[in-house]
N, C-alpha and C positions, 0 to 999 in steps of 0.2 A: 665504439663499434656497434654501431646500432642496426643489423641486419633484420632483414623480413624475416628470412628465413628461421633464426633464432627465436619468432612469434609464432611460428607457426602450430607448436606442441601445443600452447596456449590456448588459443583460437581452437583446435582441437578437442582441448579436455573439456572447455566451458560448452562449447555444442553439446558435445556429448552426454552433460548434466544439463543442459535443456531440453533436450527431446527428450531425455528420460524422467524428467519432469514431474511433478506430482496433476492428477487428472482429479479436478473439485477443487471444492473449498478444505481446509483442514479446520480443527477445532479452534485451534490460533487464532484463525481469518473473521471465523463466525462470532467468537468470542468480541473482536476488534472492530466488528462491523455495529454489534449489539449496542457495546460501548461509546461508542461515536455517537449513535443514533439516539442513544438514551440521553446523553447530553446534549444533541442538536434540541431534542420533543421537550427537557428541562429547562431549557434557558429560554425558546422561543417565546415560550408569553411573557418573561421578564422582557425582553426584546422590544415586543411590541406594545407594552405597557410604557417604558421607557419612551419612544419614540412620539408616543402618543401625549406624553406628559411635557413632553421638552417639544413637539415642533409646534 
């Protein structure tokens, strides 16, 4: 029995916790963006070192 109607609460609650949403970055976000970045800016010269040895 797979009704729309039975989806509809669903649909409902999840908007609901999207509009009301967090507005920014949170600590998590900034944390996760740092970390990324810091490993992108560490590896990048092994990267290009590499490349440069091998082609």
């Amino acid at each position: 029995m797979n009704n729309q109607n039975d989806m509809v609460p669903y649909y409902g609650a999840t908007q609901s916790i999207d509009d009301a949403g967090q507005q920014g970055f949170s600590t998590e976000d900034i944390l996760w963006a740092i970390g990324i970045w810091s490993v992108i800016l560490t590896l990048s010269p092994v990267i290009v070192f590499y490349m440069l040895m091998v082609a």
